[in-house]
C-alpha positions, -999 to +999 in steps of 0.1 A: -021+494+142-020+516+114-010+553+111-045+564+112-050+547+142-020+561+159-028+595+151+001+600+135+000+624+108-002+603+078+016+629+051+046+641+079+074+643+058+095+662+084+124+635+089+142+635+049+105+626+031+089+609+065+074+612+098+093+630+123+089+599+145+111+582+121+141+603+139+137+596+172+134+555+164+168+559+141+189+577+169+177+553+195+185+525+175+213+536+161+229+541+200+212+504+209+228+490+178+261+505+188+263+490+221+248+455+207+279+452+179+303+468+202+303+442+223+299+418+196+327+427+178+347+418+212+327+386+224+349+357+205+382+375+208+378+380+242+368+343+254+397+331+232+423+354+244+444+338+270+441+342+305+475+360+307+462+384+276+430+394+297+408+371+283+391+334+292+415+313+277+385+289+256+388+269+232+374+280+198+346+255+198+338+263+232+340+301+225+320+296+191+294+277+208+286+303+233+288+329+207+261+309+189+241+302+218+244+342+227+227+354+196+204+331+186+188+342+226+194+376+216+172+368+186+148+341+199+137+362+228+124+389+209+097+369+200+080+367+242+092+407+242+066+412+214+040+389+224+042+405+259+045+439+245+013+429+222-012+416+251-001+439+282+021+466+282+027+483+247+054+486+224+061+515+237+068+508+268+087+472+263+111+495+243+119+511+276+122+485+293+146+467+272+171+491+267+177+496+311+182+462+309+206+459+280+227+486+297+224+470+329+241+439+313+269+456+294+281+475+323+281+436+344+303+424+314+324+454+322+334+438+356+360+413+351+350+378+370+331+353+351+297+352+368+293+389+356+309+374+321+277+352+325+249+375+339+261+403+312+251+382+283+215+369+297+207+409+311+216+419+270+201+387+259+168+399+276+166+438+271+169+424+234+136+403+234+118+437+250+136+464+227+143+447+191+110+437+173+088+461+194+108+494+186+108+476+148+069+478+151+067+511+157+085+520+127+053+499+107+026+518+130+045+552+110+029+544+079-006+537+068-012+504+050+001+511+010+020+538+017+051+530-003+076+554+019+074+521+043+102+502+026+122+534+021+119+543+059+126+508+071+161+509+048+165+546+064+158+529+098+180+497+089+208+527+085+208+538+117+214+502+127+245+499+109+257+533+119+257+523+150+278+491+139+303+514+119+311+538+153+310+509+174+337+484+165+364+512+160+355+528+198+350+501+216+381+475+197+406+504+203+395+503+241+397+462+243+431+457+221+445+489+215+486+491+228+480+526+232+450+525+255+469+497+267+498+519+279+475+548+288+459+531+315+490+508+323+498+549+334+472+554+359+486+522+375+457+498+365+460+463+350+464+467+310+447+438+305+417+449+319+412+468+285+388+443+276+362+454+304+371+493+291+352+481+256+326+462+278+314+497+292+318+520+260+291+499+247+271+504+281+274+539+279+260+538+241+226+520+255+227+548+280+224+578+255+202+556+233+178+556+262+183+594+266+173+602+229+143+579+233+130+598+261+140+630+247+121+621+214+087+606+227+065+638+218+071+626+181+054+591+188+024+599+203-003+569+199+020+551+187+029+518+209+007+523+235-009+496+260-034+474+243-067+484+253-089+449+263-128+448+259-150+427+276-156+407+241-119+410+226-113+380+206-071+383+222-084+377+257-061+351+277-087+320+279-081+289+306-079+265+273-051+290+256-031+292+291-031+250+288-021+243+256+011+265+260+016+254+297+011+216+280+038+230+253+061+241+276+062+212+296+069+191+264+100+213+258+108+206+291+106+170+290+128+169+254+153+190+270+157+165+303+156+131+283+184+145+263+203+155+292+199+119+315+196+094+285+215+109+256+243+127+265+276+110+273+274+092+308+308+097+313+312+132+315+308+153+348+272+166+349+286+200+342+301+193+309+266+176+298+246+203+310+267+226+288+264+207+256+225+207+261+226+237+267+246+243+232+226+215+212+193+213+227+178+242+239+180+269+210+159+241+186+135+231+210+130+268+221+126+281+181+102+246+174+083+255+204+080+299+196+066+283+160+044+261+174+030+292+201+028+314+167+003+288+157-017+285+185-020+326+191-035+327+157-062+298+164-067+322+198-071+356+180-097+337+153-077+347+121-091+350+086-084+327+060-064+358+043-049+362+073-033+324+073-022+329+042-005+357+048+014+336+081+022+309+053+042+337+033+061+351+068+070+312+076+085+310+043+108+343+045+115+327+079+127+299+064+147+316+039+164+348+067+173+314+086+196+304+059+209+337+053+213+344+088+231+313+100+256+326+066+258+361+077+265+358+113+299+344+101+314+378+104+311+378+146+327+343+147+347+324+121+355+357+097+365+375+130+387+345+136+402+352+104+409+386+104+427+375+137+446+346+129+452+346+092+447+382+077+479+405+074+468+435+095+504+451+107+513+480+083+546+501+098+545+502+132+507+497+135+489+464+140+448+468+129+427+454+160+407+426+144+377+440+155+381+469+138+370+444+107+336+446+124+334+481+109+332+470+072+298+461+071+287+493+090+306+518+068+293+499+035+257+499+047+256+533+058+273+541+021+248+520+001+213+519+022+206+555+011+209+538-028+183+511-018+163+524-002+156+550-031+158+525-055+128+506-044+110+538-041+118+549-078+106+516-085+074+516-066+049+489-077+069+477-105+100+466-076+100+427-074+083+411-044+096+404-010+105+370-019+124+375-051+141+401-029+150+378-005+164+352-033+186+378-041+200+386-007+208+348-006+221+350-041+253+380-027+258+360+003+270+329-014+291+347-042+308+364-009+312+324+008+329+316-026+354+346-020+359+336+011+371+300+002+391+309-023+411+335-003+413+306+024+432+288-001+455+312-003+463+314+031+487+281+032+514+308+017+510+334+048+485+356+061+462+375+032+455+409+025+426+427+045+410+434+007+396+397+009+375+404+037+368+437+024+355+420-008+329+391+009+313+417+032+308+437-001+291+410-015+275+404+019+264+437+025+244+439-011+228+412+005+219+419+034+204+455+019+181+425-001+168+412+028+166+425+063+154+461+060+128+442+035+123+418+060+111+438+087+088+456+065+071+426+050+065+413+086+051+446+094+029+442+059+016+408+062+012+403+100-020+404+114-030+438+126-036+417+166+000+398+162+028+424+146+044+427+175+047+389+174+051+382+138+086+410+143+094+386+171+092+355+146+112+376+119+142+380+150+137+340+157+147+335+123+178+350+132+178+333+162+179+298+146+202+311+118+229+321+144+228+294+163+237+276+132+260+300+128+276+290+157+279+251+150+294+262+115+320+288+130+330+258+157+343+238+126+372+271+120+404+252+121+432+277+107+448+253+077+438+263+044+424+229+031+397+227+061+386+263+055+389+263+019+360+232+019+341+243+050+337+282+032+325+260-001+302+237+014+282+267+028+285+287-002+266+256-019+242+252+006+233+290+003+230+288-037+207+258-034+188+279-010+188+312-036+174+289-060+142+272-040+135+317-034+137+324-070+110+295-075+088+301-045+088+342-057+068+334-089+043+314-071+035+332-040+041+365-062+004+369-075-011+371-037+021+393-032+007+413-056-030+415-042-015+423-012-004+452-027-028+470-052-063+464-024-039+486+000-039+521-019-025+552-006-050+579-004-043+613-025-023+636-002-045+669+006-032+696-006 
């Protein structure tokens, strides 16, 4: 859905240069974003604090694995959210929807007994896959098709995000590990190590004014995200034969997922054990195989164009590619926060640096250097490279920062290393990142069919969703010894180059229909 079909004004410039929408989107991301890294910034450090610390007591693996499985839900469900969201109730709405949810799972995390450990992460995981790509979507239904403020109000929009991450850490780490909010409870005669649960809530409190601003802020989205509208004829109509191939697919993920479980996991552990690692190794593929595979069969339903393929050829590969860069990037929730716990020096005087404040970097840096993006691709206009040269670029940063990062693991037989080593890699990370993600949302918003954007933002999340799941395998292999990190950092920093290179390559041959794309979308002459 375009601008002009939204009614949105198509010259607002109200919000610094775009439409006043624009605001009310940032500030409710910005306060869902908080409570989302928030509790992030907490997840690992809690499960592997010891029971008599306040935490779980589990083992890193364990705690990685969970971590990993976590985010790439967080990530994967996104895509139902949009395709739900698309066919029945509006972005608009879903958006809505999502956040209650997400603040009804922070507060259950806030309650210290494991089954509310549990039920907090699949309440978040779920408010995610209604909230993320569909309030994402409505950020593309700002702009009308050419307009070439898009990518500068999705890196605007990508800044509110990572505002959100800056505030976060820093509140909701000085509730969790903080001595002095430690002590200053301790005072009112309640357990100090129920700090933990404190943190849990400041981020269920930040989902709580999110949802304020967004309801505060609606008059500036009118039309925008509404219900779909169904005609008798409408090509998107639900049809028996649709409703049995994805009943026939879901029953094949079923059956994958149970073979594994009774023929090839280990016999000899107690049924509990092997329903966890399927849970861990089985489930997040199948579930991102399977969300393709439904991508594919939506666009045989809704009849697409043979432009239209091509364009769902060019969002497969940037899936391909935010995969890689995700499963690199997600390092900084799991192993890097490891490392700022266990092996950076982070006492100066009397004053010990909660590792989660290290959560913080990325925030600050973005919020610094999105501004500088953002206007660079707009000074550039239609001479900026494409989306995929962009997004070799991103990949490019991320494994200069993995080579950082093995190298200051080397160091680390000596003693624990300065905090300017981890400032460095999410430097280089955060460049990165600035390539890719805010550029990535766009594109999806660009090149999706005008009947599947919702969708298509939920692919660009399950790209995350596989990459942190990898991300989670990869963190599991943290051992604290220098030698083991030095090569594990390495072998990813490899893996990432090779990947950098295949981008570079693929962005001169898709970059012609790129292009097209771009100069049969022009931006009609503002009216005076």
């Amino acid at each position: 859905m375009s601008s002009a079909e939204t009614g949105i004004e198509k010259y607002d410039k109200s919000f610094f240069g775009h439409p006043s929408g624009l605001s009310t989107l940032f500030f409710t991301e910005m306060w869902e974003r908080f409570s989302y890294y928030g509790m992030r910034a907490l997840l690992v450090l809690y499960m592997v604090a010891g029971v008599p610390e306040g935490g779980l007591g589990f083992s890193t693996a364990d705690a990685t694995a969970i971590y990993g499985l976590y985010t790439a839900s967080v990530y994967f469900l996104p895509l139902i959210g949009g395709w739900i969201a698309d066919r029945f109730i509006g972005v608009k709405r879903s958006t809505f929807i999502g956040g209650v949810i997400i603040a009804a799972g922070h507060f259950s995390l806030a309650v210290p007994t494991l089954t509310f450990f549990y039920l907090g992460l699949v309440l978040v995981a779920i408010g995610t896959g209604f909230l993320k790509s569909n309030i994402s979507a409505m950020v593309g239904d700002l702009y009308s098709e050419g307009d070439e403020r898009r990518d500068g109000g999705f890196s605007i929009f990508y800044m509110g995000i990572n505002l959100g991450g800056l505030i976060s850490p820093l509140a909701c780490g000085f509730l969790a590990q903080s001595e002095t909010f430690r002590n200053f409870i301790a005072g009112f005669g309640l357990d100090p190590r129920s700090s933990w649960h404190f943190g849990f809530a400041l981020a269920g409190v930040g989902m709580v004014a999110g949802l304020i601003q967004y309801v505060v802020g609606k008059r500036h989205l009118d039309g925008v995200g509404e219900a779909p509208v169904k005609k008798a004829d409408d090509a998107t109509a639900i049809t028996p034969s649709y409703i049995i191939q994805i009943s026939v697919l879901v029953v094949v993920c079923v059956a994958i997922i149970l073979s594994y479980l009774f023929a090839f996991s280990d016999a000899t552990l107690p049924m509990a054990d092997r329903i966890r690692g399927t849970i861990t190794s089985v489930i997040p593929p199948v579930m991102i195989i399977g969300g393709l595979v439904a991508v594919i069969l939506t666009g045989l339903q809704d009849k697409l164009s043979t432009d239209e393929w091509k364009r769902l050829g060019i969002i497969i590969i940037l899936f391909l590619l935010a995969a890689l860069f995700w499963a690199g990037f997600e390092q900084q929730g799991s192993s890097f926060s490891l490392f700022a716990d266990q092996l950076t020096q982070r006492t100066f005087g009397s004053f010990e640096i909660p590792a989660s404040w290290f959560q913080s970097i990325n925030g600050i840096m973005i919020v610094i250097m999105a501004p500088i993006f953002g206007i660079l691709w707009v000074r550039m206009g239609k001479k900026q490279p494409n989306d995929v040269f962009k997004f070799a670029l991103g990949l490019f940063f991320l494994a200069l920062g993995f080579i950082v990062m093995a190298y200051a693991s080397g160091l680390t037989g000596a003693g624990k290393v300065s905090p300017m080593w981890l400032v460095s890699v999410f430097f280089l990370h955060t460049c990165g990142e600035l390539c890719l993600s805010p550029v990535g949302l766009s594109s999806m918003t660009k090149l999706a069919p005008g009947k599947m954007v919702g969708l298509m933002l939920g692919v660009w999340f399950l790209a995350s969703s596989l990459g942190s799941f990898a991300a989670g395998q990869i963190a599991g292999e943290f051992k604290a010894e220098a030698g083991a990190l030095g090569t594990l950092f390495t072998n990813v920093a490899i893996v990432v180059f090779i990947g950098a290179a295949i981008a570079f390559v693929l962005s001169f041959i898709v970059g012609g229909f790129l292009r097209s794309r771009q100069t049969t979308a022009e931006v009609p002459v503002e009216p005076a």
